[in-house]
N, CA, C and O atoms as a CHARMM CRD file, in Angstrom:
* protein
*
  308
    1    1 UNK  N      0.83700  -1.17700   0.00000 PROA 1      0.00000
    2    1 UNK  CA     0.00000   0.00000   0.00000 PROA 1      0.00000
    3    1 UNK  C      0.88600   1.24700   0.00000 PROA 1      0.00000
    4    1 UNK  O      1.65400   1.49600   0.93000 PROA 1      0.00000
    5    2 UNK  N      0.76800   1.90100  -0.91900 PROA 2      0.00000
    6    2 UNK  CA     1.63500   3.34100  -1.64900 PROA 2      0.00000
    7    2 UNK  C      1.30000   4.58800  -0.29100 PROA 2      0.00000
    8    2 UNK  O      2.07100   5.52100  -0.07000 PROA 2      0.00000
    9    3 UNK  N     -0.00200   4.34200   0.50500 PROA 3      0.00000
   10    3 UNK  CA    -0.45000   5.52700   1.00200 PROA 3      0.00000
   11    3 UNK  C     -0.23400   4.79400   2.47600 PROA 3      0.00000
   12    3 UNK  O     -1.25400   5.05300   3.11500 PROA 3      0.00000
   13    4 UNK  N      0.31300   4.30200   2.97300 PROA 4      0.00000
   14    4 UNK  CA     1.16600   3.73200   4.80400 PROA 4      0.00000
   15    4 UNK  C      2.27100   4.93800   4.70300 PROA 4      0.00000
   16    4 UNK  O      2.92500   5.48200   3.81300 PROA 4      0.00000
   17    5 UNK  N      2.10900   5.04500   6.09200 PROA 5      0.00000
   18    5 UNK  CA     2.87600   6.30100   6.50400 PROA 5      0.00000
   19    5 UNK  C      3.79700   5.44600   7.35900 PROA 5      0.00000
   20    5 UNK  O      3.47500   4.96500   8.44500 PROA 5      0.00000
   21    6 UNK  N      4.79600   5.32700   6.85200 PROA 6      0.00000
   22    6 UNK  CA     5.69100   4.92600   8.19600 PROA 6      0.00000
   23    6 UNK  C      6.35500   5.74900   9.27100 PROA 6      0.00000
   24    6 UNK  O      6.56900   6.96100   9.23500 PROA 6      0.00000
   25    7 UNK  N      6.65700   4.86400  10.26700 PROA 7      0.00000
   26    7 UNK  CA     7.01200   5.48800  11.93800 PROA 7      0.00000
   27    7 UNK  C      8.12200   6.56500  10.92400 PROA 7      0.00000
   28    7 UNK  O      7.40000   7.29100  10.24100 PROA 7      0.00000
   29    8 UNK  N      8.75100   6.68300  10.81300 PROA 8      0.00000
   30    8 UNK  CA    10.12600   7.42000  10.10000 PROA 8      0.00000
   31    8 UNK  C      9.88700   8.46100   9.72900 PROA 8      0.00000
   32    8 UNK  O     10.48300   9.46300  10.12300 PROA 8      0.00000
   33    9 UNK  N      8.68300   8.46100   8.63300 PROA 9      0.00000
   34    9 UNK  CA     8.06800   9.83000   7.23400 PROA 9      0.00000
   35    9 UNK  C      7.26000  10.18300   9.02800 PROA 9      0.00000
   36    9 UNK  O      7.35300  11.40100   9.18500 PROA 9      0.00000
   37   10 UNK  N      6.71700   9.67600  10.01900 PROA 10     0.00000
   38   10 UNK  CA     5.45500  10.15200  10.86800 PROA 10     0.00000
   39   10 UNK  C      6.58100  11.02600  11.76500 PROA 10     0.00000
   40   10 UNK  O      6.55200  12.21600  12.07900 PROA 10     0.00000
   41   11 UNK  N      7.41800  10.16100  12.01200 PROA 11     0.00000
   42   11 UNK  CA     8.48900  11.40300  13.25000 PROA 11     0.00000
   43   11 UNK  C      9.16300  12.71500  12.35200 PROA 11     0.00000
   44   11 UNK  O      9.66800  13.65600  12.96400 PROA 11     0.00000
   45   12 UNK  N      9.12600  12.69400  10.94200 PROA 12     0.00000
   46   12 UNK  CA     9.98000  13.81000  10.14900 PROA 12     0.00000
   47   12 UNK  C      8.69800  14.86500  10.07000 PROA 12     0.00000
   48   12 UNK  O      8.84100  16.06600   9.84100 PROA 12     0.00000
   49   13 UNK  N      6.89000  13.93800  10.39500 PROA 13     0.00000
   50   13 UNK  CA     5.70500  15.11400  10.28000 PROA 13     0.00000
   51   13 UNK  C      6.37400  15.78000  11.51600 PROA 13     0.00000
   52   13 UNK  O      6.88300  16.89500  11.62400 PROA 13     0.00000
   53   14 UNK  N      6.23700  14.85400  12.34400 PROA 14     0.00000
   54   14 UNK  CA     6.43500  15.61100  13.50600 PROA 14     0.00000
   55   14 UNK  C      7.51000  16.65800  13.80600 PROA 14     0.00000
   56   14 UNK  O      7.36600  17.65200  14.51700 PROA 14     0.00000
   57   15 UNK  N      8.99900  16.14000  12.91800 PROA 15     0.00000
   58   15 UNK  CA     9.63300  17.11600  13.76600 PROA 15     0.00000
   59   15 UNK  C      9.36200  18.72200  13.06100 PROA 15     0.00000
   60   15 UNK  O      9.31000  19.81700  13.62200 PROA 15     0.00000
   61   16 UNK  N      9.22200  18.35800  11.62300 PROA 16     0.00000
   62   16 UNK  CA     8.47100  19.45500  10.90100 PROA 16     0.00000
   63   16 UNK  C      7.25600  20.88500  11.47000 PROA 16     0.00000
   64   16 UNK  O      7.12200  22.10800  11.43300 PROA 16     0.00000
   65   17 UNK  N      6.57700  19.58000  11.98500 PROA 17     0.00000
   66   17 UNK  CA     5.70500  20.85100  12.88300 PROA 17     0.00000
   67   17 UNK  C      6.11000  21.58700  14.32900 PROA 17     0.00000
   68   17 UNK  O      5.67500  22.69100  14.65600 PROA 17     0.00000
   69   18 UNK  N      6.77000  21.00000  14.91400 PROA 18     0.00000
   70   18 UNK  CA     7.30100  21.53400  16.03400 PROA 18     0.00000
   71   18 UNK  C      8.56100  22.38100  15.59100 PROA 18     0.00000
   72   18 UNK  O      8.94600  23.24800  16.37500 PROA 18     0.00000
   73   19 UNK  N      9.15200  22.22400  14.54600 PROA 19     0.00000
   74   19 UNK  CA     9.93900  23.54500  13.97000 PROA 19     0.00000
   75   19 UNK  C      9.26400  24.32400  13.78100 PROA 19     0.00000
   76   19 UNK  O      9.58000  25.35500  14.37500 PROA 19     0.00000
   77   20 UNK  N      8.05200  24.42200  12.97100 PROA 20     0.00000
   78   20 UNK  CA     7.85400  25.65400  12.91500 PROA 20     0.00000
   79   20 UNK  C      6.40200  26.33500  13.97600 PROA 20     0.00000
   80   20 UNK  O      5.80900  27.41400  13.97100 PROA 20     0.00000
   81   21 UNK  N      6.27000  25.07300  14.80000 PROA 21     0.00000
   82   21 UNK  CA     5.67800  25.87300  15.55600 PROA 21     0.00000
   83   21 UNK  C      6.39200  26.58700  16.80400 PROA 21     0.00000
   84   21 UNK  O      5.75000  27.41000  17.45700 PROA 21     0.00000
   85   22 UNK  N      8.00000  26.20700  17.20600 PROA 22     0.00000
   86   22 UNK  CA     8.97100  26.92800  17.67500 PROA 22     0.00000
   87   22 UNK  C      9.26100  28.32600  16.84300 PROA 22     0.00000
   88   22 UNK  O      9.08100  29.39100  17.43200 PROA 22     0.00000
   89   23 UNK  N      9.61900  28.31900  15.74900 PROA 23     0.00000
   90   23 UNK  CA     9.74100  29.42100  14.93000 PROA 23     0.00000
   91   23 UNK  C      8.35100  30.25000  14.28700 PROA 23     0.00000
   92   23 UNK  O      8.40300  31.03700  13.34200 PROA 23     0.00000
   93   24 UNK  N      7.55700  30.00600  14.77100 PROA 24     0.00000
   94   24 UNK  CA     5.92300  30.87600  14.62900 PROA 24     0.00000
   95   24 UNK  C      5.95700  31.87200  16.48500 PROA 24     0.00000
   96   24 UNK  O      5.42200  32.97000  16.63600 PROA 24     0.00000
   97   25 UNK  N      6.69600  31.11600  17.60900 PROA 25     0.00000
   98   25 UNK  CA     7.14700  31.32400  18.75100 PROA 25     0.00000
   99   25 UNK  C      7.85900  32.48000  18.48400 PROA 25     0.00000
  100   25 UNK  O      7.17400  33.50100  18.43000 PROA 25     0.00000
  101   26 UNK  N      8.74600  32.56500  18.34800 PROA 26     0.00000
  102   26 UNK  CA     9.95200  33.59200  17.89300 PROA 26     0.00000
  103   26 UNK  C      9.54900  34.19500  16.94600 PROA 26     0.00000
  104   26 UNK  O      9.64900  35.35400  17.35100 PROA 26     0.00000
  105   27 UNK  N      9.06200  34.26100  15.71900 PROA 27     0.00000
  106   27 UNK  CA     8.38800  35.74900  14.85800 PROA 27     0.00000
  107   27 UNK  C      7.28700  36.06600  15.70800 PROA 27     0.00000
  108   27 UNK  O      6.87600  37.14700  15.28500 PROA 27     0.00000
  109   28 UNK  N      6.58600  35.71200  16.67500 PROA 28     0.00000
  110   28 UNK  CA     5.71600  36.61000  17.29000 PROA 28     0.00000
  111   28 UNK  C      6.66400  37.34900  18.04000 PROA 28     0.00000
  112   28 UNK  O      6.60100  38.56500  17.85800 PROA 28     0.00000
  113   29 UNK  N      7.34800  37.03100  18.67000 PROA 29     0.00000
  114   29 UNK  CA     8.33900  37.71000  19.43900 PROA 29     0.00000
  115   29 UNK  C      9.08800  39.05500  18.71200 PROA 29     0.00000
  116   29 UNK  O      9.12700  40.23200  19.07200 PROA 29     0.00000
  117   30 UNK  N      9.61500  38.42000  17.62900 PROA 30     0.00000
  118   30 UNK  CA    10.61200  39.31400  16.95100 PROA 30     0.00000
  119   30 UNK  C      9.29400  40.73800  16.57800 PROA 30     0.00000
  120   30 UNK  O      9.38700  41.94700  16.79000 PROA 30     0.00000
  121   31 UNK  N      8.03000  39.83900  15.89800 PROA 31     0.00000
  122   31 UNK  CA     7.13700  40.87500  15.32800 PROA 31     0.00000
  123   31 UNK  C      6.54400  42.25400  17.13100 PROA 31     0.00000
  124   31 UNK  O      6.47900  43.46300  17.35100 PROA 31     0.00000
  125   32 UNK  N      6.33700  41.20400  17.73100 PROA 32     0.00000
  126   32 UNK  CA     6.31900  42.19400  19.01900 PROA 32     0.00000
  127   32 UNK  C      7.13500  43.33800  19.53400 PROA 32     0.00000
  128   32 UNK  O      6.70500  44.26700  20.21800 PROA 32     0.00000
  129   33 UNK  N      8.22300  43.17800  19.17100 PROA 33     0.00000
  130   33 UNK  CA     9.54500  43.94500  19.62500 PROA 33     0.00000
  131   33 UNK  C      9.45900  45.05500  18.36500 PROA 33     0.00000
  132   33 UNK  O      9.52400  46.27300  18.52900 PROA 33     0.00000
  133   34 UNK  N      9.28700  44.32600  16.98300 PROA 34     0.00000
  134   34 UNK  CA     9.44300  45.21300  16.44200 PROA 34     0.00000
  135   34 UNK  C      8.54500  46.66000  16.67200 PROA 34     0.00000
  136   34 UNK  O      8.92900  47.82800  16.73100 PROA 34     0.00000
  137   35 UNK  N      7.00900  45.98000  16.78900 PROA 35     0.00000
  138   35 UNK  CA     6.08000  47.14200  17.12500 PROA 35     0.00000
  139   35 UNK  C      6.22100  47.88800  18.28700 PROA 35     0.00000
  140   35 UNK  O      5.87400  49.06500  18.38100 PROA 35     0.00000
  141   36 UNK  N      6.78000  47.15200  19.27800 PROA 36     0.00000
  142   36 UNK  CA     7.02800  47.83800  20.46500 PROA 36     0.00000
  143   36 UNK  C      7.98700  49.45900  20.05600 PROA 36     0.00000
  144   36 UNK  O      7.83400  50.62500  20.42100 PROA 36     0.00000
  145   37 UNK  N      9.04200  48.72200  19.07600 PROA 37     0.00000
  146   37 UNK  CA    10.05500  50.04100  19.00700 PROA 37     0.00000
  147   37 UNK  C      9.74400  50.66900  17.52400 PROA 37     0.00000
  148   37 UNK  O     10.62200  51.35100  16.99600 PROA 37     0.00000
  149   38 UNK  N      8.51200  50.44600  16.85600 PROA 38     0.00000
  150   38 UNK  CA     7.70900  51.04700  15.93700 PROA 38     0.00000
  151   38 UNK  C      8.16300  52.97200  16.34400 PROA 38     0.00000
  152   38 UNK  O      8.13900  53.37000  17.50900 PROA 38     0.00000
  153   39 UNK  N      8.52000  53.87200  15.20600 PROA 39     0.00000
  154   39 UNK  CA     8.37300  54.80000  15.95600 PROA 39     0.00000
  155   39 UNK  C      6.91700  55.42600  14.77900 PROA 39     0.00000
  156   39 UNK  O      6.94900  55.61200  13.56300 PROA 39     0.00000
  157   40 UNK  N      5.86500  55.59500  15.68400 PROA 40     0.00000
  158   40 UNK  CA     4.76800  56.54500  15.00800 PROA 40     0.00000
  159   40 UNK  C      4.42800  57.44200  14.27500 PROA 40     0.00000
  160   40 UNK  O      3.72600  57.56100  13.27100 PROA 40     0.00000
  161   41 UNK  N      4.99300  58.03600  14.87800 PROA 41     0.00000
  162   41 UNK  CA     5.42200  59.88000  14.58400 PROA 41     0.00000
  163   41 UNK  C      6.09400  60.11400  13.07400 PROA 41     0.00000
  164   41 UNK  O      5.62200  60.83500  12.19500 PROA 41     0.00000
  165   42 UNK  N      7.71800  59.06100  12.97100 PROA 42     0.00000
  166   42 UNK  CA     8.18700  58.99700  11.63400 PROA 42     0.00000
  167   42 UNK  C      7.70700  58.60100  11.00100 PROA 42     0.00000
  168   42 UNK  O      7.82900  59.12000   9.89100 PROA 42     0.00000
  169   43 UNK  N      6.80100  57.42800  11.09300 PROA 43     0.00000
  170   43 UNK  CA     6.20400  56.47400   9.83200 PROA 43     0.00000
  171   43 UNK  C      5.11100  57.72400   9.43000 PROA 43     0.00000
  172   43 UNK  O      5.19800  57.98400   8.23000 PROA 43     0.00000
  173   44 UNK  N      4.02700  58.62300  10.20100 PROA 44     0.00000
  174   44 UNK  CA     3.27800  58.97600  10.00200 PROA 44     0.00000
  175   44 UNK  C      4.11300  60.08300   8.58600 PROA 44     0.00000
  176   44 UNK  O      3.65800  60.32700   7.46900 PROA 44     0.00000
  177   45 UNK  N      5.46900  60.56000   9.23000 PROA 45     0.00000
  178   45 UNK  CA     5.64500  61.73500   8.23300 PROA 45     0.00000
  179   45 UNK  C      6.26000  61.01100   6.78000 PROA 45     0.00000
  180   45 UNK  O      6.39800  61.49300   5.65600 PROA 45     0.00000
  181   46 UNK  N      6.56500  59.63600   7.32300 PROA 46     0.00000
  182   46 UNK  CA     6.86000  59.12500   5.67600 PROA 46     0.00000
  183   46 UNK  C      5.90800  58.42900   4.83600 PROA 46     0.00000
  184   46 UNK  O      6.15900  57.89700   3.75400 PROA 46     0.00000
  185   47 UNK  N      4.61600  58.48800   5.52600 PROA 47     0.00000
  186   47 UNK  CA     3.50400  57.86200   4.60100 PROA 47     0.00000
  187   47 UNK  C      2.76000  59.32300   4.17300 PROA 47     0.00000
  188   47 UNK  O      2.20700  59.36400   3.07300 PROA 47     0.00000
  189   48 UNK  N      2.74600  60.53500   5.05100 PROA 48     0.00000
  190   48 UNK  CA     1.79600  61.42900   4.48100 PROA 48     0.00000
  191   48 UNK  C      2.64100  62.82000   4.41200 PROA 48     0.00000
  192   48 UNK  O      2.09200  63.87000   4.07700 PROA 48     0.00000
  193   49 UNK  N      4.03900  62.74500   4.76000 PROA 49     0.00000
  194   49 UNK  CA     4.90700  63.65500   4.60900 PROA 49     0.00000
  195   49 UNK  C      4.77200  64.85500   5.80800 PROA 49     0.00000
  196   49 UNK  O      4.03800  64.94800   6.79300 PROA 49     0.00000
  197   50 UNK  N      5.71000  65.62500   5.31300 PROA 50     0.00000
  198   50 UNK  CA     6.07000  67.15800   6.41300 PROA 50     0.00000
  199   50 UNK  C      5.21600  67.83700   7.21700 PROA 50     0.00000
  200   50 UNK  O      5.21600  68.22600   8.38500 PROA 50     0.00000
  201   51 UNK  N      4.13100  67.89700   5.82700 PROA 51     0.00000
  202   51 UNK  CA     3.46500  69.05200   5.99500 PROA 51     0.00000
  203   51 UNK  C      1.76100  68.49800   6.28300 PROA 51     0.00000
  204   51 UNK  O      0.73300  69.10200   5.97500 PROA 51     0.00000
  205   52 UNK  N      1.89300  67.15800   6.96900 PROA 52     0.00000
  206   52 UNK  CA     0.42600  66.42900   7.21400 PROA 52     0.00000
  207   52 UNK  C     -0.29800  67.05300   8.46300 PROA 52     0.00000
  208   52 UNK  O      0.04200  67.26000   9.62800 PROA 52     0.00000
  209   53 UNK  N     -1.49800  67.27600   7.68800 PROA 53     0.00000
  210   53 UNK  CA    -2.44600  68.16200   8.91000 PROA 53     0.00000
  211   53 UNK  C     -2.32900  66.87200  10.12000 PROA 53     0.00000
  212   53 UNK  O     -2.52700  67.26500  11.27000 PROA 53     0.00000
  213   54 UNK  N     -2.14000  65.94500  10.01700 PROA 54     0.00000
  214   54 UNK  CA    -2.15000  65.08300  11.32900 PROA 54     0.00000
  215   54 UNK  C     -1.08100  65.53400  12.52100 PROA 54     0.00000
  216   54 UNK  O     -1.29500  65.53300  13.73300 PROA 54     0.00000
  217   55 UNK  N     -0.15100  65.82800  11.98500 PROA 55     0.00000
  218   55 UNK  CA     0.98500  66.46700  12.75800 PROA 55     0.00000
  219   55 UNK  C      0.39400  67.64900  13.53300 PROA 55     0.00000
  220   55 UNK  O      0.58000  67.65100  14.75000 PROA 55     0.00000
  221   56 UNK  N     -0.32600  68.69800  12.95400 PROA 56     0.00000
  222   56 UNK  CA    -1.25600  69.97300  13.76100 PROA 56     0.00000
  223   56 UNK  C     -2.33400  69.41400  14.69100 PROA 56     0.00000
  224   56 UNK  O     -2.98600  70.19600  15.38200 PROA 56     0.00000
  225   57 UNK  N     -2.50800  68.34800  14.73000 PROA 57     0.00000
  226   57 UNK  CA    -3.56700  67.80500  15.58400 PROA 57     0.00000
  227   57 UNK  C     -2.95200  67.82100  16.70500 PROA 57     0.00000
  228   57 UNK  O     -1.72500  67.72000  16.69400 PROA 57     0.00000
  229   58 UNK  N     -3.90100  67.99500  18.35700 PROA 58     0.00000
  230   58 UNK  CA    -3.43800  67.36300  19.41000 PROA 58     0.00000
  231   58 UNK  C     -3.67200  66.04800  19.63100 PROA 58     0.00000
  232   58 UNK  O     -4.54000  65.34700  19.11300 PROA 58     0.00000
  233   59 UNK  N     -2.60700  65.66500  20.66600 PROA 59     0.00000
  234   59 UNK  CA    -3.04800  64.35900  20.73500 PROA 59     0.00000
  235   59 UNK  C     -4.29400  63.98900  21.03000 PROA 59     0.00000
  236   59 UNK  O     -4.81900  64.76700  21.82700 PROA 59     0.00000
  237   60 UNK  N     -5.16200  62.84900  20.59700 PROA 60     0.00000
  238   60 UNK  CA    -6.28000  62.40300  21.69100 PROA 60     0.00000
  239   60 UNK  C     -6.12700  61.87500  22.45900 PROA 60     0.00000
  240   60 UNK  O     -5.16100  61.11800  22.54500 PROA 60     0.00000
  241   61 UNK  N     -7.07600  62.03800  23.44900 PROA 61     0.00000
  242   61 UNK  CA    -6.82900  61.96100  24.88000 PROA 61     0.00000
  243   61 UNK  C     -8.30900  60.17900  25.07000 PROA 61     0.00000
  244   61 UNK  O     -8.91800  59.81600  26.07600 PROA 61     0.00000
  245   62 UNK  N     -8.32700  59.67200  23.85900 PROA 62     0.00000
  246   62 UNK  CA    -9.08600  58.53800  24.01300 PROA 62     0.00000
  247   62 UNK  C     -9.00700  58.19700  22.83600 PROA 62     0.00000
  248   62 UNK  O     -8.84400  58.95600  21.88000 PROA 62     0.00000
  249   63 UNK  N     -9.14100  56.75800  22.80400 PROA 63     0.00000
  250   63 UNK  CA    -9.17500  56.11500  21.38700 PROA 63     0.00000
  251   63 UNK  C    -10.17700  56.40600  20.35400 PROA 63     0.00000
  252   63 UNK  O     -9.86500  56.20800  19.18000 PROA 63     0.00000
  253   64 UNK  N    -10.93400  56.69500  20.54500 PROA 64     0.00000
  254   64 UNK  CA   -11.84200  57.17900  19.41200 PROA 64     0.00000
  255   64 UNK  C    -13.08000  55.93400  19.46400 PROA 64     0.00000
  256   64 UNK  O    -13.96200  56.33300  18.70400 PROA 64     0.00000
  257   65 UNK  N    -13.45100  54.71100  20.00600 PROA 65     0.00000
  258   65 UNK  CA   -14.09000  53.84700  20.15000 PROA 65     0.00000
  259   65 UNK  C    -15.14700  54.36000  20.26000 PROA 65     0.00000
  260   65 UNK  O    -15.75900  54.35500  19.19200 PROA 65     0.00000
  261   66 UNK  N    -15.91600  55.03200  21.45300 PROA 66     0.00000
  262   66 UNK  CA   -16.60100  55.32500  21.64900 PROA 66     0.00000
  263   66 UNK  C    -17.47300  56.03700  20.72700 PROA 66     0.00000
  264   66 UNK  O    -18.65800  55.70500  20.69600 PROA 66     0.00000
  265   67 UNK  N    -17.02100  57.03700  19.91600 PROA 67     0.00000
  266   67 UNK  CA   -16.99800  58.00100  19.16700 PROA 67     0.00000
  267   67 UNK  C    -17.63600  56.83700  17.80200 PROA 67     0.00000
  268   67 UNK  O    -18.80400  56.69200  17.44300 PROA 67     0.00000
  269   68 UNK  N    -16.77200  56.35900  17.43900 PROA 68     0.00000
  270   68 UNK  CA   -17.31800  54.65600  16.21600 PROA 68     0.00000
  271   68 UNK  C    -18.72800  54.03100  16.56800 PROA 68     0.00000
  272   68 UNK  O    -19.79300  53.83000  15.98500 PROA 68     0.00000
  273   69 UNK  N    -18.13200  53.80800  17.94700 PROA 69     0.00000
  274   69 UNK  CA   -19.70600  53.07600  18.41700 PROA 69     0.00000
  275   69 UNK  C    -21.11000  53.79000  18.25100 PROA 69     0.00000
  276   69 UNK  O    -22.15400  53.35200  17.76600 PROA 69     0.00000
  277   70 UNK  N    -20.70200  55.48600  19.01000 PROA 70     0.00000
  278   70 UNK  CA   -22.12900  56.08600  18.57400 PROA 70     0.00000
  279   70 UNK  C    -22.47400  56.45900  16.95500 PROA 70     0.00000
  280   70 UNK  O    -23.60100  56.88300  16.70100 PROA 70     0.00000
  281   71 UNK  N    -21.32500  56.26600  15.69500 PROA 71     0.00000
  282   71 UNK  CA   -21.53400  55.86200  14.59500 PROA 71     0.00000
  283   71 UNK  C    -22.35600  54.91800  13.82400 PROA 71     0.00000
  284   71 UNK  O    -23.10500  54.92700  12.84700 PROA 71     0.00000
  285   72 UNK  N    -21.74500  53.85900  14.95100 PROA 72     0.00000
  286   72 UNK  CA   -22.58800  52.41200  14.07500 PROA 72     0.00000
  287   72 UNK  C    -23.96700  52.42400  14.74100 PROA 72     0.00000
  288   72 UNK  O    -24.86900  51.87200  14.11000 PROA 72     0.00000
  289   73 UNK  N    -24.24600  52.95000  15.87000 PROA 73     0.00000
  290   73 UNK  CA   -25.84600  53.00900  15.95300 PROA 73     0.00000
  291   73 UNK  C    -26.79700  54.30000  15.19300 PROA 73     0.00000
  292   73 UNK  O    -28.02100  54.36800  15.08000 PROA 73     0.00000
  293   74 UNK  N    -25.69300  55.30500  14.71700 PROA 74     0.00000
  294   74 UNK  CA   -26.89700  55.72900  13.86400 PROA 74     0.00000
  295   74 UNK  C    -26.83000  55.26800  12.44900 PROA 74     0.00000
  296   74 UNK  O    -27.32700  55.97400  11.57200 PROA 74     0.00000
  297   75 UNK  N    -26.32700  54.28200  12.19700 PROA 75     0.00000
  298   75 UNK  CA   -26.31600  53.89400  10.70600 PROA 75     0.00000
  299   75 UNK  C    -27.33500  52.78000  11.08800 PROA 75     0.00000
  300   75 UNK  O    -27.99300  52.38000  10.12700 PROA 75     0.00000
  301   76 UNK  N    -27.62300  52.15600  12.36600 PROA 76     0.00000
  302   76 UNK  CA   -28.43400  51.14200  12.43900 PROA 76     0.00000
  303   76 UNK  C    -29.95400  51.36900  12.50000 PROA 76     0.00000
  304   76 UNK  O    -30.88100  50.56800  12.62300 PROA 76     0.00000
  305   77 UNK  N    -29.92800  52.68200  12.37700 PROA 77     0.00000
  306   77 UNK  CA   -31.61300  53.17200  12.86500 PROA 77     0.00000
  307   77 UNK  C    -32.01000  53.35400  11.19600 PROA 77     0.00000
  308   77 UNK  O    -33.14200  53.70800  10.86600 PROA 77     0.00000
């Protein structure tokens, strides 16, 4: 039978997945760190440049959630 998996091909599934579920471990990591030291501020001036009215804004002082939420209930009425 062409389709028997032997003990051998079954331990190489195995070690296969535990590589990369060790290394799915570590790019969350690496991807974490990276965002952690993400800087905001620059990316903002190299996606919309110098002179982006976002830069004249103050900061907000709340995520804006709230603000969405009372959105989606008047689109629901």
């Amino acid at each position: 039978m062409a389709n028997q998996t032997t003990n051998e091909d079954r331990d190489r599934m195995n070690q296969w997945v535990e590589t990369w579920r060790r290394a799915g471990l570590e790019m969350d990591l690496i991807r974490r760190r990276e965002i952690e030291a993400a800087d905001t501020q620059k990316a903002i001036r190299q996606l919309f440049g110098d002179s982006s009215l976002v830069q004249t804004l103050p900061p907000r002082t709340s995520s804006g959630l709230v603000e969405q939420q009372a959105w989606f209930a008047k689109l629901r009425r």
